[in-house]
The first five atom37 places (N, CA, C, CB, O) and aatype in JSON, in Angstrom:
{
  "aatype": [20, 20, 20, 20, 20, 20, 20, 20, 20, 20, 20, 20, 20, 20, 20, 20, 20, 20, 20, 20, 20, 20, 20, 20, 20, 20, 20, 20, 20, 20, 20, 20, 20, 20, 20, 20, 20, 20, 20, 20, 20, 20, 20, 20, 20, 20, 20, 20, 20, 20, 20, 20, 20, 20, 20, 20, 20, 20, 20, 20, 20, 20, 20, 20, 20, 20, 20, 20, 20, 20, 20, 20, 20, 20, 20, 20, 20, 20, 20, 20, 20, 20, 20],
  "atom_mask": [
    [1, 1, 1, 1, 1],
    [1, 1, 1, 1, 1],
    [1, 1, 1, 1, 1],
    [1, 1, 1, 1, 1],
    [1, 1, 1, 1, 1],
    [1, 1, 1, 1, 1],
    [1, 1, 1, 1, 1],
    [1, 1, 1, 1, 1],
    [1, 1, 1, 1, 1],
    [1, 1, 1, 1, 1],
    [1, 1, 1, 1, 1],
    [1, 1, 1, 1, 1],
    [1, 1, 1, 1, 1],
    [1, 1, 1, 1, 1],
    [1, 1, 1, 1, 1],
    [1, 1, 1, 1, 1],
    [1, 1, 1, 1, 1],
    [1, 1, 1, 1, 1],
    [1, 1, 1, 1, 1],
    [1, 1, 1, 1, 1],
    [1, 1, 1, 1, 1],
    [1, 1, 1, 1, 1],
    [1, 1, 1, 1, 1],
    [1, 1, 1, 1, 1],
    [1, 1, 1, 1, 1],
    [1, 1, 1, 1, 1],
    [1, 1, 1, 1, 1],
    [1, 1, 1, 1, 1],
    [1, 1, 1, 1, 1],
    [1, 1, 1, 1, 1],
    [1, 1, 1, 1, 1],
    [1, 1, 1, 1, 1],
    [1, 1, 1, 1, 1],
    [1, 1, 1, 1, 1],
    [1, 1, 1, 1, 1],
    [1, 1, 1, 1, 1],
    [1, 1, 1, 1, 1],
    [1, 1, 1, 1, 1],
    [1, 1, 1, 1, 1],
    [1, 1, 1, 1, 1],
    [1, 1, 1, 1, 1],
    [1, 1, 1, 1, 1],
    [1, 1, 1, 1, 1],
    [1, 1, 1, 1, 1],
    [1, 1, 1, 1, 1],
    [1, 1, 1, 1, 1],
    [1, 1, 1, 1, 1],
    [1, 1, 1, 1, 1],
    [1, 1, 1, 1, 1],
    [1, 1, 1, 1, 1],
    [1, 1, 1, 1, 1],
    [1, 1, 1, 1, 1],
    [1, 1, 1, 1, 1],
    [1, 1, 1, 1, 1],
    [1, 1, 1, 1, 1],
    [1, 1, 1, 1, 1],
    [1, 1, 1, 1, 1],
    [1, 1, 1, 1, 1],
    [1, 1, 1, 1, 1],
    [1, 1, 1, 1, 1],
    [1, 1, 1, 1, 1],
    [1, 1, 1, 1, 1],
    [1, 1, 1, 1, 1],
    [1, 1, 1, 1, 1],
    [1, 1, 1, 1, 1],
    [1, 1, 1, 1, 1],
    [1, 1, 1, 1, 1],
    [1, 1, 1, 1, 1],
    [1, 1, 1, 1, 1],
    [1, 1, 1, 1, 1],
    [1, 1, 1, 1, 1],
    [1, 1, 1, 1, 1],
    [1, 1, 1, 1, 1],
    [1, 1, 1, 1, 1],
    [1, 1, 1, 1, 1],
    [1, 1, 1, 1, 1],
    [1, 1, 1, 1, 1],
    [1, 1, 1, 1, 1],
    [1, 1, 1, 1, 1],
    [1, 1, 1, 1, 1],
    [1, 1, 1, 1, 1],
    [1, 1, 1, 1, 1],
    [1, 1, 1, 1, 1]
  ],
  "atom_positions": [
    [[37.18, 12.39, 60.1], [37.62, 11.13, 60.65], [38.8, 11.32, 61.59], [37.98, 10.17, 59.53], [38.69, 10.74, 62.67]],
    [[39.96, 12.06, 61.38], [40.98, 12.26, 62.12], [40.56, 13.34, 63.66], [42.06, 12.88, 61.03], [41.19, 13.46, 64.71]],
    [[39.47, 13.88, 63.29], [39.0, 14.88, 64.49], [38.05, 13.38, 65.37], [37.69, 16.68, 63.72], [37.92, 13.58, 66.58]],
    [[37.75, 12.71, 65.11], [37.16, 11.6, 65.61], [37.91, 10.53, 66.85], [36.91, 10.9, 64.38], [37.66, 10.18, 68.0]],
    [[39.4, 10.19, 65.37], [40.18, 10.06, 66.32], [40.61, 9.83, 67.55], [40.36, 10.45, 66.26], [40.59, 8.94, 68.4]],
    [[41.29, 11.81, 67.27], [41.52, 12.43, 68.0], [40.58, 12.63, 69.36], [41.76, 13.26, 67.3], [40.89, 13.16, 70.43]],
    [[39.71, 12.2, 69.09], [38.76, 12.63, 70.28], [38.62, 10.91, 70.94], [36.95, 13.54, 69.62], [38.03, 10.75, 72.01]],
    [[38.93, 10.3, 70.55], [38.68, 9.37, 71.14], [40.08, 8.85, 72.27], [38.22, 8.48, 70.04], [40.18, 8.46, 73.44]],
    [[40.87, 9.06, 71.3], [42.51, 8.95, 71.74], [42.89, 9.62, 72.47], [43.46, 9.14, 70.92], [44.01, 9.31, 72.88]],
    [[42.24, 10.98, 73.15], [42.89, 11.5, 74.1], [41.68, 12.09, 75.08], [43.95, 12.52, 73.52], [41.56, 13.07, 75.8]],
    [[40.98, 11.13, 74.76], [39.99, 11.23, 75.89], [40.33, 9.97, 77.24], [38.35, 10.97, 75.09], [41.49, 9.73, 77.58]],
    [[39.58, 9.55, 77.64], [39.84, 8.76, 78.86], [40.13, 7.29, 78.33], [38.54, 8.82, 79.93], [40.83, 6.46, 78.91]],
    [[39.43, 7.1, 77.07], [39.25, 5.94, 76.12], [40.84, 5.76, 76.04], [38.34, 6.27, 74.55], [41.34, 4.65, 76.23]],
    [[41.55, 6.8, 75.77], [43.05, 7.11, 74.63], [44.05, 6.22, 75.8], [43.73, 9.46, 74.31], [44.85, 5.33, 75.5]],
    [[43.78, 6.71, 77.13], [45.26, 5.97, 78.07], [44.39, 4.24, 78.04], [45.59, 6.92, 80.49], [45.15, 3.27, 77.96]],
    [[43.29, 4.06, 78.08], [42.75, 2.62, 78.43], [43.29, 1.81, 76.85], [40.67, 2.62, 78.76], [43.64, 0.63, 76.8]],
    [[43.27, 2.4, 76.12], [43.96, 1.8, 74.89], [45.48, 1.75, 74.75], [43.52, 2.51, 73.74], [46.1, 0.87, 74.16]],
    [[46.12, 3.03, 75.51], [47.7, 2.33, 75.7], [48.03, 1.11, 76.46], [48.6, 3.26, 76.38], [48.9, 0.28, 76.21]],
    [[46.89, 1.17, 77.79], [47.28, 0.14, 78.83], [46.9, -1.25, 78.06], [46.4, 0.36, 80.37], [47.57, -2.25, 78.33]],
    [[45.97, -1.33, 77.24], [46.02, -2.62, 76.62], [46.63, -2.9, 75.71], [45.13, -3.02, 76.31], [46.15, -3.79, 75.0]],
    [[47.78, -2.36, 75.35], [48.67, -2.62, 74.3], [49.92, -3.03, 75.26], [48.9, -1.29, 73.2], [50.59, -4.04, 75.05]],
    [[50.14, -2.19, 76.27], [51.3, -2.84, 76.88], [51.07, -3.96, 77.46], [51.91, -2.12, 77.76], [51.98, -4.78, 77.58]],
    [[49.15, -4.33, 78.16], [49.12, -5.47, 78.21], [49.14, -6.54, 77.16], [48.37, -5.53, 78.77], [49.37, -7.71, 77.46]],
    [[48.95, -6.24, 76.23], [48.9, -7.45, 74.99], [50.65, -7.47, 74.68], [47.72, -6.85, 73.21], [51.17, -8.43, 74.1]],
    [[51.16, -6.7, 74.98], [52.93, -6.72, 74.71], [53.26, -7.93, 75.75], [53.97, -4.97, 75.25], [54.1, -8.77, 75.45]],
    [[52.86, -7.96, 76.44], [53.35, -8.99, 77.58], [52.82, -10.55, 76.76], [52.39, -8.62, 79.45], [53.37, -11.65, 76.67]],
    [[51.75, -10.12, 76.34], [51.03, -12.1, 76.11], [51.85, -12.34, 74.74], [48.63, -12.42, 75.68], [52.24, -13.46, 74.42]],
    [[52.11, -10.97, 73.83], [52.4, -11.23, 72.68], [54.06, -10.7, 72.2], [51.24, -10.63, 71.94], [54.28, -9.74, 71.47]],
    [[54.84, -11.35, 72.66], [55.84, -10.47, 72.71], [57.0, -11.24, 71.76], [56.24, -10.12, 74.3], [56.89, -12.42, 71.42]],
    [[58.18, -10.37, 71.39], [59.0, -10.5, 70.13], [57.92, -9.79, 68.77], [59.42, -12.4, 69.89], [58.3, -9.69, 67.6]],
    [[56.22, -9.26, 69.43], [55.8, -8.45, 67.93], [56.08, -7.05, 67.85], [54.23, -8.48, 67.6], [55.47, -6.5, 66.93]],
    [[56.72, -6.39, 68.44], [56.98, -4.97, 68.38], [55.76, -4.02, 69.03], [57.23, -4.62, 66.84], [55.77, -2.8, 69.2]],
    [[54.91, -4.83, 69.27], [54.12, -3.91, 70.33], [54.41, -3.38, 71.22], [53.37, -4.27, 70.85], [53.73, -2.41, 71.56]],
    [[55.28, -3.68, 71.8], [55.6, -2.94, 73.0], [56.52, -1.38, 72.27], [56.68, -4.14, 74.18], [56.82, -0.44, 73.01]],
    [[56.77, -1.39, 71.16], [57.6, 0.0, 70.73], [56.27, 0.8, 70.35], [58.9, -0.16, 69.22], [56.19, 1.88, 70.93]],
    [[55.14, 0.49, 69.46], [53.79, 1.4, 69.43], [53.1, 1.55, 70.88], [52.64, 0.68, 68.39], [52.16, 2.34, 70.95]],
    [[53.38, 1.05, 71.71], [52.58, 0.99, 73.2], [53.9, 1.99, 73.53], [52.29, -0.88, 74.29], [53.48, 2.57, 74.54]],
    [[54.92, 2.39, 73.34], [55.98, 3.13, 74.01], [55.24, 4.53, 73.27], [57.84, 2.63, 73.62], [54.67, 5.48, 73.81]],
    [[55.5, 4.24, 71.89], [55.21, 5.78, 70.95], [53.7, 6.32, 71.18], [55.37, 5.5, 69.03], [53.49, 7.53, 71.14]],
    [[52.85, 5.56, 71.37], [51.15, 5.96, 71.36], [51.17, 6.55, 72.95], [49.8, 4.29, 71.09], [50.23, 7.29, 73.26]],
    [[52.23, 6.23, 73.98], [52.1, 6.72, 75.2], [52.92, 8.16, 75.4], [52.54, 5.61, 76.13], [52.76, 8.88, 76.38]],
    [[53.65, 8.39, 74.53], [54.63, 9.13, 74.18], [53.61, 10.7, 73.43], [55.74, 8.08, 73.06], [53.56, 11.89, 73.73]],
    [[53.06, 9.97, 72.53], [52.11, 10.63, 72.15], [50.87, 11.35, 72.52], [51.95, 10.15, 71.66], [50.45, 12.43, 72.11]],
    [[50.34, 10.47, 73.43], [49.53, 10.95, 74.53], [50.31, 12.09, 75.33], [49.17, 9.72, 75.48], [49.95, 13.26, 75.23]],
    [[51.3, 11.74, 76.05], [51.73, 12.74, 76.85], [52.33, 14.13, 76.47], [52.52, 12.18, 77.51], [52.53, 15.19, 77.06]],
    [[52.49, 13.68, 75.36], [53.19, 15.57, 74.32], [51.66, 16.27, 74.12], [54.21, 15.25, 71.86], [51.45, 17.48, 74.21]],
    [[50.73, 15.34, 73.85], [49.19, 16.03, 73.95], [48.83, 16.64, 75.43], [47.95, 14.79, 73.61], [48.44, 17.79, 75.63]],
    [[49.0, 15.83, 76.22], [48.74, 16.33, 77.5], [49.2, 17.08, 78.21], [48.7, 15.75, 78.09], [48.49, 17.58, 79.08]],
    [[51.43, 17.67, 78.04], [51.26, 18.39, 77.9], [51.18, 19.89, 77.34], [51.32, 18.05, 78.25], [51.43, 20.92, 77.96]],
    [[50.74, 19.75, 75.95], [50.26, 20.92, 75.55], [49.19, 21.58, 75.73], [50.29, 20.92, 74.67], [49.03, 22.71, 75.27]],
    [[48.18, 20.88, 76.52], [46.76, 20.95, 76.87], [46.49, 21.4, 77.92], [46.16, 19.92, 76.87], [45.41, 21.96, 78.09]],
    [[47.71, 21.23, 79.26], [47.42, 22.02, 80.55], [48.66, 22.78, 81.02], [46.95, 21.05, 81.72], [49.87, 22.55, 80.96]],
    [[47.8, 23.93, 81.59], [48.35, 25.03, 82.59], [49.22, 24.41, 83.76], [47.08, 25.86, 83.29], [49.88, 25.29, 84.32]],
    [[49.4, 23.24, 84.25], [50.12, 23.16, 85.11], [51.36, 22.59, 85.16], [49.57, 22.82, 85.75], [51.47, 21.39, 84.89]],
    [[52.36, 23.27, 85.48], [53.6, 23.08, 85.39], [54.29, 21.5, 86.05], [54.09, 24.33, 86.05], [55.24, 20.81, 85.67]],
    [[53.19, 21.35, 87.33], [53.74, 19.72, 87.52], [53.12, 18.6, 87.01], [53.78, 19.3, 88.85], [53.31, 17.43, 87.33]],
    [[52.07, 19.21, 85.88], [51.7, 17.75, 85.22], [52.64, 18.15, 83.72], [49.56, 17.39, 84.94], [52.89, 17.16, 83.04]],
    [[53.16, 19.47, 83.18], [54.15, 19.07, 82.33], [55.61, 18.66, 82.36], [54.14, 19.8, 81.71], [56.28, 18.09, 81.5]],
    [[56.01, 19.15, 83.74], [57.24, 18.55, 84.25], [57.09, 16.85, 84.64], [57.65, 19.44, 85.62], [58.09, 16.16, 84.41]],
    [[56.01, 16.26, 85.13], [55.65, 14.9, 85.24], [55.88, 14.12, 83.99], [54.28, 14.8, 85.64], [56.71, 13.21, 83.95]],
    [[55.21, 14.44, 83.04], [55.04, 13.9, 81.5], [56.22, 13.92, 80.78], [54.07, 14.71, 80.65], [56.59, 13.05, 79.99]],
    [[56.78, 14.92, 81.07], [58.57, 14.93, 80.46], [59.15, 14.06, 81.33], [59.57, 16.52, 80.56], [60.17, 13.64, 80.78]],
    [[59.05, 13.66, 82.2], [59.89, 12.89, 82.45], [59.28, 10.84, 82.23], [60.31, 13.54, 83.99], [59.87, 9.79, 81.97]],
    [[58.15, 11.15, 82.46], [57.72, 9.78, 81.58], [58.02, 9.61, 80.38], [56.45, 9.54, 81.44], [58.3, 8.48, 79.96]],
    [[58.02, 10.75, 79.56], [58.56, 10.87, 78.04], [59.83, 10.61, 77.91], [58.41, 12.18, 77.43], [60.21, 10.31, 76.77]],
    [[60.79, 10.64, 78.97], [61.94, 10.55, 78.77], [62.31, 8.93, 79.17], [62.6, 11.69, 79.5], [63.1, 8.16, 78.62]],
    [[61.09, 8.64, 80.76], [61.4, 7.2, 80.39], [61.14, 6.27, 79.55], [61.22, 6.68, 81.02], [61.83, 5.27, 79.31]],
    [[59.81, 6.68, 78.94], [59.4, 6.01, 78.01], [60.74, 6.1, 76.23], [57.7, 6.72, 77.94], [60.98, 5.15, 75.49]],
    [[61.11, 7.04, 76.14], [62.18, 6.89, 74.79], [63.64, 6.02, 75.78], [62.76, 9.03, 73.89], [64.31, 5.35, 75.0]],
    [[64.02, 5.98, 76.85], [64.69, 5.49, 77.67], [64.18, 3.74, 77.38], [64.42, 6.29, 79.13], [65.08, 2.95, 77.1]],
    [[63.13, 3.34, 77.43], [62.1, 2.14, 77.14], [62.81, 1.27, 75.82], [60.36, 2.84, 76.67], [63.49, 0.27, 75.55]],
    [[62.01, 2.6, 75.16], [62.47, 2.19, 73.93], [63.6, 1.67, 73.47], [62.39, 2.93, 73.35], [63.66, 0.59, 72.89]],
    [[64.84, 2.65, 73.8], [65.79, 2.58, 73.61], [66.46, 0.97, 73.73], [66.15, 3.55, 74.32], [66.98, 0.28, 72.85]],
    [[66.23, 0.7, 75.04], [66.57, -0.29, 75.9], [66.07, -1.7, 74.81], [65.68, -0.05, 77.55], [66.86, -2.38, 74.15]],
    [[64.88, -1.84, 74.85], [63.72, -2.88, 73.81], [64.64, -2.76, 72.83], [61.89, -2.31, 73.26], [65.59, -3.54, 72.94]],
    [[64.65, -2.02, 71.89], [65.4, -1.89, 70.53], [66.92, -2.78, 70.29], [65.73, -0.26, 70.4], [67.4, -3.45, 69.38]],
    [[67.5, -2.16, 72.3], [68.92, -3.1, 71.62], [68.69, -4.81, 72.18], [70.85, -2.33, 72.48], [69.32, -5.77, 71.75]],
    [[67.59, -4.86, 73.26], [67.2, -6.6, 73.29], [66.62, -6.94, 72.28], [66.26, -7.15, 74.35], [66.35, -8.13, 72.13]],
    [[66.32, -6.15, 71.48], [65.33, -7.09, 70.45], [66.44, -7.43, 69.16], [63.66, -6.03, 69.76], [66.28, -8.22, 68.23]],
    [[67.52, -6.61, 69.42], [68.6, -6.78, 68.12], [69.56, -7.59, 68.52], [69.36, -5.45, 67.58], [70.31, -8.04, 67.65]],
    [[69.77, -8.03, 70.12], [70.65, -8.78, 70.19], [69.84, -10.27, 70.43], [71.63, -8.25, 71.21], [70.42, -11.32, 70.68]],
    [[68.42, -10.11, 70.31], [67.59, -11.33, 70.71], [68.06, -12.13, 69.0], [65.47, -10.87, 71.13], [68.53, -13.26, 68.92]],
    [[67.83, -11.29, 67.91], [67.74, -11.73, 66.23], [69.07, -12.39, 65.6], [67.45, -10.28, 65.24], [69.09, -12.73, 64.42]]
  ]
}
């Protein structure tokens, strides 16, 4: 089941399922979706790159990784000064 997953999640399926979480973060928001739409994209990209040989798609991804915990970061203290 987890090799299933996995295969689904980081296939082409895996980014079309982040993008609809950050879109449902927008319609549905104050639910914390937008922090699993940060981490599941986060996640994707530490997969991606461990998966390729090329140095400017792992230098690319680190730095989305960095904006994306940058994201986070940011969300976390609006959502604590929203409460």
């Amino acid at each position: 089941m987890i090799e299933k997953i996995k295969e689904i999640f980081f296939s082409d399926k895996g980014m079309k399922i982040v993008n609809i979480l950050f879109i449902l973060s927008l319609f549905v928001q104050n639910s914390g979706l937008i922090f699993i739409a940060y981490l599941i994209w986060i996640v994707y990209l530490v997969f991606g790159m461990k998966h390729t040989q090329s140095k400017i798609i792992k230098i690319s991804n680190f730095i989305f990784i960095i904006f994306a915990a940058i994201m986070i970061m940011a969300n976390v203290l609006l959502w604590l000064n929203y409460i």
